[in-house]
N, C-alpha and C positions, 0 to 999 in steps of 0.2 A: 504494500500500500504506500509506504513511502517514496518505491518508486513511480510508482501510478501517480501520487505527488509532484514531481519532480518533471517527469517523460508523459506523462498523460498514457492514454491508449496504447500507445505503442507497447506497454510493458503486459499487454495484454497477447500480443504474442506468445511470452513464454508458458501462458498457458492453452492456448487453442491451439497451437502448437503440436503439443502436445497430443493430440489426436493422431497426426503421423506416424508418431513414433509405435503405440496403444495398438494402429492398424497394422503395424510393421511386428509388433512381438505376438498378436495374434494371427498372423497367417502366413507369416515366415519363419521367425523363432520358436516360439514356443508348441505349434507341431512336431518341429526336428528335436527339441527338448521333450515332449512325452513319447518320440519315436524309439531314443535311446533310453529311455528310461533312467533319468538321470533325477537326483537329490538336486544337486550344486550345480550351476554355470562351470565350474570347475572340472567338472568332471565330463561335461559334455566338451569343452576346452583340451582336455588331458587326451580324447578319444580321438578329436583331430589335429590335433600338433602336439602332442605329445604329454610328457607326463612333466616333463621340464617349465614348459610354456606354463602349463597348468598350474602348477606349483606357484611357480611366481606368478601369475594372475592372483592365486589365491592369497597368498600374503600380503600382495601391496592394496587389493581389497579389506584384508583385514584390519589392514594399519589404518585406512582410509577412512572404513565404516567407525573404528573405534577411536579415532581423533576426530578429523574435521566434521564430518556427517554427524555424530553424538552430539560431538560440543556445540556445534553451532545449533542444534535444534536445542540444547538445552540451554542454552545464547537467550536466543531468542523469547523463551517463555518463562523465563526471568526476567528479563530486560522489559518485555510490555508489562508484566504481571507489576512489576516494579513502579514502573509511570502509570496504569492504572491505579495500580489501589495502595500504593505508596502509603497516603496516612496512617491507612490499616495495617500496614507491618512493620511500623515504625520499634516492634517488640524483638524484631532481627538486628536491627540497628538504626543507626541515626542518617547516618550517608548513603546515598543512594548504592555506592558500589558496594559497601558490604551486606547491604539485604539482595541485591541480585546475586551476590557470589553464594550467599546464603540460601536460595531459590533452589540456584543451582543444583544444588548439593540434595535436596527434599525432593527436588522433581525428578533428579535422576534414581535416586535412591528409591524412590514410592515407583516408580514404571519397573524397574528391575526386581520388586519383587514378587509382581502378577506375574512377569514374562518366566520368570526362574520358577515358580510356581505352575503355573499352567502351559508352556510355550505355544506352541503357533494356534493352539485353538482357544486358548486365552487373547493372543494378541488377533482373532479372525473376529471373535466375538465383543471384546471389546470395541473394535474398528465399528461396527453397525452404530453402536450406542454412540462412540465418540462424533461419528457423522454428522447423527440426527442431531445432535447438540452442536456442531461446528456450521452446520446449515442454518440452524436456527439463531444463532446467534449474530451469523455473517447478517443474514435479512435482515433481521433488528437495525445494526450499524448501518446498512445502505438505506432501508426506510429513514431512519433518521438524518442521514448527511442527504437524501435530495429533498426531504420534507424542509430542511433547511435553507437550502438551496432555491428554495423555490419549486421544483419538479424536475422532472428530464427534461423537458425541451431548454431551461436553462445550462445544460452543459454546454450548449450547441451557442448559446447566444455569449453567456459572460465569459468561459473557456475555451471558445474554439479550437486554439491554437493548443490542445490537448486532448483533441476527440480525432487523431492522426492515428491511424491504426501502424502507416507507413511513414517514416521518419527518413528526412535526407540522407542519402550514401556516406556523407561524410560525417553525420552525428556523432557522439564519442562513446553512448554505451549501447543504443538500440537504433543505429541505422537499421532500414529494411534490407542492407543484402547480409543481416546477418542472419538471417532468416535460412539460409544456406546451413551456418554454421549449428544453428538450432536445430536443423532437419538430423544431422551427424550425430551431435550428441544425444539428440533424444535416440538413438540404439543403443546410447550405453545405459540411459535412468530408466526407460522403460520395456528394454527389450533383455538385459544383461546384468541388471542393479538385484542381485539376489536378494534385497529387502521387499523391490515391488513382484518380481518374478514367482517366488515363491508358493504366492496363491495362486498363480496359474498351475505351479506343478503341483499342487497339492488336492487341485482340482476332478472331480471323478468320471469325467470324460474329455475329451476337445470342444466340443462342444459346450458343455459349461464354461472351461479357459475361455473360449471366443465371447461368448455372451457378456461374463464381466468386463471382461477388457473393453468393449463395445461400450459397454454401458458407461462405465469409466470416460472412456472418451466421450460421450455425447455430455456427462455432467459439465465436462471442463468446460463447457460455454456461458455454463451458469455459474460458476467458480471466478470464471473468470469477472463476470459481472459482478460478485462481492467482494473482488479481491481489490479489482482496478474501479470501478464508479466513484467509491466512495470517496479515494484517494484524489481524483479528479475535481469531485464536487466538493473537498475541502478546499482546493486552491482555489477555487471560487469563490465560496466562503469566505476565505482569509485571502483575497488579491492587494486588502491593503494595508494586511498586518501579516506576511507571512509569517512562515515555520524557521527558525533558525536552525531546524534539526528534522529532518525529512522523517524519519523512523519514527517520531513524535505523532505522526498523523492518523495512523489507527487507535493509539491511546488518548489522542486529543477529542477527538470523534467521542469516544463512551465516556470520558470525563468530564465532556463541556454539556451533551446534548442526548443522556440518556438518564434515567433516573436512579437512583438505588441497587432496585428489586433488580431492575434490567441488568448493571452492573454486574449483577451477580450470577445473570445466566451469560454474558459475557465471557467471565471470568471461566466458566464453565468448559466452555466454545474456544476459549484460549489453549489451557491446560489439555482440551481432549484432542485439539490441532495436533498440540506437543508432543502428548503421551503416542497418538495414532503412529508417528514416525518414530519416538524411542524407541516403544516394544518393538517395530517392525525389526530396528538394526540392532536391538539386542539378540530377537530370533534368529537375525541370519547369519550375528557372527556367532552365536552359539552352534549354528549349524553349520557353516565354513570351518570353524576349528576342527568339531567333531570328525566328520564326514572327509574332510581334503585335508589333513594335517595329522589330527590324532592317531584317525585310524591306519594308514597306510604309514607312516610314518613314526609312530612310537608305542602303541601297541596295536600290530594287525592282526590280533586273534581278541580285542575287545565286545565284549557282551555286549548288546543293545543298552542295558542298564546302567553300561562303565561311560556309555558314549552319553549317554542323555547327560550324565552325573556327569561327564568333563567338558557338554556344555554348558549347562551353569554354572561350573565353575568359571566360564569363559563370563559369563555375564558379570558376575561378582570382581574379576579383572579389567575390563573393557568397562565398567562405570567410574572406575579410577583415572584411566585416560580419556575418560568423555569428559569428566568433573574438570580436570586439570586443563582441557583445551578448552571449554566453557570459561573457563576461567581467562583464559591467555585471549580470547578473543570479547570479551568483555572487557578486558585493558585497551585495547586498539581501538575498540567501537567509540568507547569514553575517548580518547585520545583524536579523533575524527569525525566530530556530529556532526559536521553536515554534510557529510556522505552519505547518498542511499548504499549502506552496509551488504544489499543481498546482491551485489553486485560485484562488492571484494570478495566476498567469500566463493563466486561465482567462475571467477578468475584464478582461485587458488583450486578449488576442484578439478579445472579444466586443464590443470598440468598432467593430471592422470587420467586423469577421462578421456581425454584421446586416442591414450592405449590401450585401453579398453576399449573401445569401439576398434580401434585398430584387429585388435584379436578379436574379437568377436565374430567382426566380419569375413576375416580368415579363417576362424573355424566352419562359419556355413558357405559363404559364397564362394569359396577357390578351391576347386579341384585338385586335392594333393597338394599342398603349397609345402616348400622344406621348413624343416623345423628348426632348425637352425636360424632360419631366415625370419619366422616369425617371432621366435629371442628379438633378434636384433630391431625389427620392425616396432617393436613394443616398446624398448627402450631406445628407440629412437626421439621417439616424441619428445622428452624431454630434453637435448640438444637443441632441436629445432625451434620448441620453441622457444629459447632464449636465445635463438638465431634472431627467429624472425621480431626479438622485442628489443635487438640492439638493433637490426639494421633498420626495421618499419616500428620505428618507438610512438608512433601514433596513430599504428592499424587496432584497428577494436577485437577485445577478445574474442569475440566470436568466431568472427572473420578471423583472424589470426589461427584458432582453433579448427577450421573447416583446412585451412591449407596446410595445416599442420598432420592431419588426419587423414587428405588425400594423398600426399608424399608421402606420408608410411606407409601407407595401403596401398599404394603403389609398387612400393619394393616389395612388400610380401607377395603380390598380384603376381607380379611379374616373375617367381619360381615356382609358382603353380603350373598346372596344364592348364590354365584357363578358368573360365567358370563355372560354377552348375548351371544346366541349363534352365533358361529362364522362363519357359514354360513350370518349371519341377519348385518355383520360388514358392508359389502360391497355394496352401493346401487351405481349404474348407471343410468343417465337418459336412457341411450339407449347402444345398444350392442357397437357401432360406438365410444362412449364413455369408454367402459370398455376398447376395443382394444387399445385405445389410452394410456391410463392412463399406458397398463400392457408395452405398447412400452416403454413409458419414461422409466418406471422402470429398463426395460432390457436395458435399454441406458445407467443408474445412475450402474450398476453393471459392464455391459461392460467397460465403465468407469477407474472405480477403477481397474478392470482387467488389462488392458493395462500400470497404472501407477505403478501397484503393487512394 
């Protein structure tokens, strides 16, 4: 919302977007993942380049999920819970930083021990509940900031100059041809992110996988209207008293123009945003250790019961290095208010994420590619891209990120025998299915059409 603040519309991309990616993990990936019958990305990784490639996929995911991805969601619902309802926890402390450090620590601590508790059908069932309270809560804030505002039709009159879906080539965080760069990485978050993935594999047909994923996708349009509107219709709001501090804008919204009671299913709507993404990455790196590390690697004659029991221990590990990088990124955020924040941190994920998509796509799309080759292709990314931010120190991460990801994908392309054929991309559980998926598609275009 801060950035919806700041960029208007535009920032509404990163989530209808996202539809792409949603259609791309349901009718490319995650068929060829219930084909081999795989637990982990890993392990489907390990089947086509090898057990090497696999291996390190699987760790620098580990490292990833249990620093920046933990910390920063538990960043975050500290840091609003904090400029919300501040007076009310003045009993953690006096200074704003030691009650969010303090947040930190309760909020990671209370998700980790449903997750360790129940795992993935603790963290499947909680998700429904968290929804309906993250949904309810979102409408509250947007009915509030245009009932303010005046209505819709005022975004169009007093902010125009932010109802841009498409922003000039030369913008510095959401030109439109990053929208390239968005297409790429959405195969890593939603085609190969073993937090979102998971419930497709855990799914009791393809058929079911398609369906949610689909469904998924068709919500993002309304997500995206509670994420980005409101943030829009505050700079309207405030044209003549901005924000000194952009990330301020969600918490400013329920503390200036909501009541009490409301507050409090807010607060709700906040925490279950949060929790829906902890538990997710406590499950998967409970399930990444177990499954791609413990077992094959330090005991491979472990019982079902030794591997459950060494991923919780994984959980009770990995909230230590979630708390500490919440922490570390809670110093920088203070040290940078008027940065929209989800943007640094966007730019630091996308040193790895590249690679990931890199192999990913090496494992489905290239016909025998060497294994050797897809090593190197993986760890290439990160060379390049502190190539391309000495020599082009003013291209936008995205765009930087898409060229980064075509060169390594390249190299690995090119010691394959080619591709799979591109007829064999597409699998459908059923016709009813295909028709579905090619609608959203023609929805996600019309779209962009109309905002053009």
């Amino acid at each position: 919302m801060g950035s919806a603040y700041l960029y208007g519309l535009a920032q509404a991309n990163l989530e209808i977007n996202a539809v792409q990616g949603m259609l791309m993990a349901a009718f490319i990936f995650v068929p060829l993942y219930l084909k081999e019958r795989v637990v982990t990305i890993t392990q489907f990784i390990q089947k086509r380049l090898g057990r090497n490639v696999g291996l390190a996929y699987s760790i620098v995911n580990l490292i990833m999920l249990s620093t920046l991805s933990l910390g920063a969601t538990l960043f975050w619902g500290a840091y609003a819970a904090d400029l919300v309802f501040g007076e009310y926890l003045e009993f953690l402390g006096q200074s704003r930083l030691q009650r969010a450090a303090i947040l930190i620590v309760l909020l990671g601590i209370f998700s980790a021990i449903y997750t360790y508790l129940g795992g993935l059908s603790a963290v499947v069932r909680t998700d429904i509940i968290q929804f309906a309270i993250l949904t309810l809560g979102g409408l509250v804030v947007l009915i509030a900031a245009l009932r303010e505002l005046g209505g819709w039709g005022e975004l169009y009159s007093q902010v125009p100059q932010l109802m841009e879906l498409h922003l000039p080539a030369d913008h510095p965080k959401l030109p439109w041809i990053a929208i390239g760069g968005m297409f790429l990485l959405n195969i890593n978050y939603w085609c190969a992110n073993q937090s979102v993935v998971q419930r497709s594999l855990a799914a009791r047909s393809l058929r079911e996988a398609q369906i949610g994923l689909m469904v998924g996708g068709a919500m993002k349009y309304f997500m995206a209207v509670l994420i980005v509107v409101p943030g829009i219709a505050l700079a309207g709001i405030l044209a003549e008293n901005p924000l000194s501090e952009p990330d301020q804008a969600f918490p400013y919204l329920v503390k200036t123009y909501l009541p009490a009671g409301l507050r409090g299913l807010i607060l709700c709507a906040l925490f279950a945003s949060m929790m829906s993404t902890v538990d997710s990455v406590f499950n998967s790196l409970a399930t990444l250790w177990s499954i791609d590390i413990y077992k094959p690697l330090i005991r491979p004659n472990a019982t079902d019961a030794q591997l459950v029991q060494a991923g919780r221990n994984t959980i009770l590990v990995t909230l230590v290095s979630g708390i500490l990088m919440g922490w570390m990124l809670l110093f920088v955020k203070l040290e940078n208010p008027e940065q929209a924040f989800t943007h640094t941190l966007n730019e630091l994920r996308y040193y790895l994420n590249t690679g990931f998509v890199v192999i990913i796509c090496g494992a489905a799309l290239v016909l025998a590619p060497k294994h050797r080759m897809a090593m190197f292709s993986f760890l290439l990314t990160i060379p390049l891209h502190l190539t391309f931010q000495e020599v082009f120190p003013d291209m936008n991460y995205f765009v930087r990120a898409m060229w980064v990801i075509l060169i390594a994908f390249g190299v690995l392309a090119a010691t394959g025998r080619g591709f799979r054929p591109v007829n064999d991309w597409l699998t459908a559980s059923d016709d009813e299915m295909k028709e579905l998926g090619w609608g959203l598609l023609a929805s996600l275009a019309v779209c962009h059409a109309l905002f053009w």
